[in-house]
C-alpha positions as a LaTeX table, in Angstrom:
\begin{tabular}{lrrr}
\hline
Residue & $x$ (\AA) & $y$ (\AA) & $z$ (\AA) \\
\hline
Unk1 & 4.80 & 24.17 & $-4.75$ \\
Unk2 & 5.74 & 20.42 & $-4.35$ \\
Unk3 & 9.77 & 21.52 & $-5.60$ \\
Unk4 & 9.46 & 23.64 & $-2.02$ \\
Unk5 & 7.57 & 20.29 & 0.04 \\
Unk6 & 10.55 & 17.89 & $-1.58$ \\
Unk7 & 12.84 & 20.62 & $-0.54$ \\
Unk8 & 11.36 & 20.49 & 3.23 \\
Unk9 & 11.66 & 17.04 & 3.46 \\
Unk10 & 15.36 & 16.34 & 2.16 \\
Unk11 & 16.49 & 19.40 & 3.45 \\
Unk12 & 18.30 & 17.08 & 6.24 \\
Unk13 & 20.80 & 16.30 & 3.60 \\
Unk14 & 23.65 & 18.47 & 3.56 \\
Unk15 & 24.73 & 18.06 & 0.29 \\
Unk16 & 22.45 & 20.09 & $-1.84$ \\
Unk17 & 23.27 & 17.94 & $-4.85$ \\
Unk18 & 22.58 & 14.80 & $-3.55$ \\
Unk19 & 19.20 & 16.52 & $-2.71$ \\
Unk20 & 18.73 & 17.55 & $-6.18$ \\
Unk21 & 19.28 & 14.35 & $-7.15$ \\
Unk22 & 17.01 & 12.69 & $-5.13$ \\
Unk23 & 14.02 & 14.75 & $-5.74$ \\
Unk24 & 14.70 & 14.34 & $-9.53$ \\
Unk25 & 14.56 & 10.63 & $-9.15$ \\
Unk26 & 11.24 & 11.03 & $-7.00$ \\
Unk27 & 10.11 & 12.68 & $-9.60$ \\
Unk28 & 10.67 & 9.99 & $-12.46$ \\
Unk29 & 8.78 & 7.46 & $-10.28$ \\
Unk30 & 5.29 & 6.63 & $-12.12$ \\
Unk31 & 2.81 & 7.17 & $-9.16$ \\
Unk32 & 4.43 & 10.15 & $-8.10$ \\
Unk33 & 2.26 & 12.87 & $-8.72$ \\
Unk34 & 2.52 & 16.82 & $-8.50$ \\
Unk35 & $-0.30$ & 18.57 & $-6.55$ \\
Unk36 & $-0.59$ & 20.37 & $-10.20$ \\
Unk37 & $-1.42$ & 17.18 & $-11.26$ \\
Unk38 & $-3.31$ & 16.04 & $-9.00$ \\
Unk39 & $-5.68$ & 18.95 & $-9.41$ \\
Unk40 & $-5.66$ & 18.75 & $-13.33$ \\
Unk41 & $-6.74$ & 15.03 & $-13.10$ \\
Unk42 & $-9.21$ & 15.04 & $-10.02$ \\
Unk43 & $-8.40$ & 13.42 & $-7.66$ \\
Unk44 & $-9.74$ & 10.06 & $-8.51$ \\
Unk45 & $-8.44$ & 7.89 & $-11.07$ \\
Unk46 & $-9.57$ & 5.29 & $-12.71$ \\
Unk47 & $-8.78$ & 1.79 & $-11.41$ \\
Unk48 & $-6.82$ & $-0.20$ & $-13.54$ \\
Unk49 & $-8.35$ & $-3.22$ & $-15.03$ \\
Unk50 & $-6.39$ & $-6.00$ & $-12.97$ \\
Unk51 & $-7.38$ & $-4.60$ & $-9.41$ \\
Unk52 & $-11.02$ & $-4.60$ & $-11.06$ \\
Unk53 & $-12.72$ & $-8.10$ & $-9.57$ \\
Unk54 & $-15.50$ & $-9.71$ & $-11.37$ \\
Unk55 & $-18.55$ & $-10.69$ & $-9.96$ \\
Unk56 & $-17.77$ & $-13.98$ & $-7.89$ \\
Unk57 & $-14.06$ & $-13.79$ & $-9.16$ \\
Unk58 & $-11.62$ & $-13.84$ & $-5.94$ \\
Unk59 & $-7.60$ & $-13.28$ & $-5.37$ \\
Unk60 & $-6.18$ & $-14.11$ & $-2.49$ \\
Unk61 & $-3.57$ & $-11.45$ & $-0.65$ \\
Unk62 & $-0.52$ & $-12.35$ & 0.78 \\
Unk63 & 2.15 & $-10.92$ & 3.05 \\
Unk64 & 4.77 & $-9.55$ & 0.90 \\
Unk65 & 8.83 & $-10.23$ & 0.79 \\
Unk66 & 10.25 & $-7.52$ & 2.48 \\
Unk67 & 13.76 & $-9.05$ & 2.50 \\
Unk68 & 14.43 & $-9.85$ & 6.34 \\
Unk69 & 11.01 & $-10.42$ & 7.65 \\
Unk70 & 12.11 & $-12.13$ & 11.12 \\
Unk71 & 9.59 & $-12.21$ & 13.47 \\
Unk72 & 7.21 & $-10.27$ & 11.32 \\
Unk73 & 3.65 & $-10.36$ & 12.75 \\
Unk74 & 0.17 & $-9.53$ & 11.59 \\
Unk75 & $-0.86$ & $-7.34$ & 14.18 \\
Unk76 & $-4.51$ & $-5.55$ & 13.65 \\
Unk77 & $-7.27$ & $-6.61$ & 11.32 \\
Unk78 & $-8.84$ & $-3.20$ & 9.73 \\
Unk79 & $-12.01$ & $-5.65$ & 8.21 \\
Unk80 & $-13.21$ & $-9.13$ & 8.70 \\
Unk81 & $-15.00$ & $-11.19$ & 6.88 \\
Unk82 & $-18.63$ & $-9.72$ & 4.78 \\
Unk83 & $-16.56$ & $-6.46$ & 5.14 \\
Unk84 & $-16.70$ & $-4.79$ & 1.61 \\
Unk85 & $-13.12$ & $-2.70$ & 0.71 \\
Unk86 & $-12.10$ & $-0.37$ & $-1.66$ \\
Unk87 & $-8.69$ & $-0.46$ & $-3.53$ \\
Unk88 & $-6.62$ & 1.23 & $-1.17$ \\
Unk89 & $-8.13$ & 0.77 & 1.80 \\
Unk90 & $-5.68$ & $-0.21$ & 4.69 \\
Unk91 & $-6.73$ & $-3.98$ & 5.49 \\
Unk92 & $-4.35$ & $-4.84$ & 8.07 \\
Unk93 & $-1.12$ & $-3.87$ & 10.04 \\
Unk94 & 2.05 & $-5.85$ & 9.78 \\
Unk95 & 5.10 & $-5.53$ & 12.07 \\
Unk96 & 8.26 & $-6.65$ & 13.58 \\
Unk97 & 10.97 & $-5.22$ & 16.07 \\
Unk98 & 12.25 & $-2.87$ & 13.36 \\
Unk99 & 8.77 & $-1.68$ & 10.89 \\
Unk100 & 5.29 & $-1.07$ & 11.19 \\
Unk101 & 3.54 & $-1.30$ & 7.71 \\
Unk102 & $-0.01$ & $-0.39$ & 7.13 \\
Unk103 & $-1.28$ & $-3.22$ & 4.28 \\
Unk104 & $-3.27$ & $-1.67$ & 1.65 \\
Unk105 & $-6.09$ & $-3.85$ & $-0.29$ \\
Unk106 & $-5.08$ & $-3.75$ & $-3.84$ \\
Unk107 & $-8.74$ & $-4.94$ & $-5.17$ \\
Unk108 & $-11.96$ & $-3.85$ & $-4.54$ \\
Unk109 & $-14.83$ & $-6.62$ & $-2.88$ \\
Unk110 & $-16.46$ & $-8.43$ & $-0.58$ \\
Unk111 & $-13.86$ & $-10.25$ & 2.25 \\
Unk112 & $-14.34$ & $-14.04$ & 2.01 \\
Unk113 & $-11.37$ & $-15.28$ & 4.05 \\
Unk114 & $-9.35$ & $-13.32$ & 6.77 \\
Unk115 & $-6.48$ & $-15.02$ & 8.85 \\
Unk116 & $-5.93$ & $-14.38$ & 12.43 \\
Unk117 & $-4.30$ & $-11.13$ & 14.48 \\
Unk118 & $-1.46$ & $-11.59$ & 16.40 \\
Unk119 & $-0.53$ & $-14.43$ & 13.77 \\
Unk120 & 3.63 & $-15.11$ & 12.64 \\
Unk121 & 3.64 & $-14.41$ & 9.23 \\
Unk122 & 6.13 & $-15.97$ & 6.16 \\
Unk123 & 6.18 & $-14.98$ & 2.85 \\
Unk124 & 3.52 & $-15.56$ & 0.64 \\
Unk125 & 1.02 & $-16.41$ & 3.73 \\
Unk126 & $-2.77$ & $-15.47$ & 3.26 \\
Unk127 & $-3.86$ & $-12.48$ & 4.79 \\
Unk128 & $-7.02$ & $-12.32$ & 3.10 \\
Unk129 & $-9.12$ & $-13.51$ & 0.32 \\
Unk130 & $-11.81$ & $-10.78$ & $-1.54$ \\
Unk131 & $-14.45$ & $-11.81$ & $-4.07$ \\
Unk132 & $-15.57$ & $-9.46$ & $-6.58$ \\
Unk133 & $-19.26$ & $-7.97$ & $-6.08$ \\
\hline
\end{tabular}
């Protein structure tokens, strides 16, 4: 079943072996996951102990390096502060003339600190801070 999805979705390229090849290396990527998988696991896993925030421990998140970031802009704030998130939830939009990226919280809390939409972002500039509840 996902073999025929991949297949649907590289099917653009015309060289079937190039194909191949990229759906093998898809395949070798650790979060990549088969729906066969998926369904043998459930579909929750655990949370791995580094996202997990202790009580009144807090990490700060940051806009990421993603190489030429000119003009890149935080655009829409998804929570604000005393808004409690869940790992994965999408905190925030980032974009520029070329990407929109939808910024996913990578630890699970309360949010403490949140900067401002419509702000000009550089790397390593807090986005948010989250304390562990």
């Amino acid at each position: 079943m996902i073999n025929k999805f991949l297949k649907t979705i590289f099917s653009g390229f015309s060289n079937s072996n190039r194909r191949e090849k990229l759906i093998e290396s898809l395949k070798t990527n650790p979060n990549f996951r088969t729906v066969e998988g998926i369904e043998k696991q459930g579909t929750s896993s655990p949370l791995p102990s580094e996202f997990k925030l202790k009580r009144g421990e807090t990490k700060t998140i940051r806009s990421p390096n993603l190489g030429n970031q000119k003009n890149l802009i935080l655009t829409k704030l998804n929570y604000r502060v005393g808004d409690i998130v869940k790992y994965g939830d999408i905190l925030c939009e980032i974009e520029n003339e070329n990407v929109v990226m939808e910024f996913e919280s990578v630890f699970e809390g309360k949010i403490i600190w949140c900067s401002e939409e419509n702000k000009e972002l550089s790397v390593g500039m807090e986005i948010y801070q989250i304390e562990g509840i």
